[in-house]
C-alpha angles and dihedrals in degrees: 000000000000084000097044087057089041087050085051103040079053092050095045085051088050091046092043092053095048086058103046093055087039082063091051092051100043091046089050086052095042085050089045100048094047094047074059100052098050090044087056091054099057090051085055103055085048102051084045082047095056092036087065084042094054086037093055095048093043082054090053090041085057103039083048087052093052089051092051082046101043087049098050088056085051097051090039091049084057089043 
């Protein structure tokens, strides 16, 4: 009986131990993966920073355009 205890004793220390470095490995990935996504995030933020950026200056390109445009009606009207 003494050595049945003593076998299992053996086999709870191995589990334990599986699941301790389980646990590690689990909490490294979880850390990983989170530095990632806040990483991600701030990407993120930038690339939606330049793209009003890029939005404001496509909207003064075009206003600039309808003016040429709207220049060139005028002088062809008088021509």
């Amino acid at each position: 009986m003494a050595i049945q205890i003593w076998l299992i004793k053996q086999k709870l220390i191995l589990i334990t131990d599986s699941l301790n470095s389980y646990e590690s490995l689990s909490n490294t990935a979880l850390y990983a993966a989170t530095e990632s996504i806040y990483t991600s995030k701030d990407k993120i933020y930038s690339l939606r920073q330049k793209n009003q950026n890029l939005q404001l200056q496509i909207q003064k390109l075009r206003q600039i355009l309808n003016l040429i445009i709207l220049g060139r009606k005028i002088l062809q009207m008088y021509l």
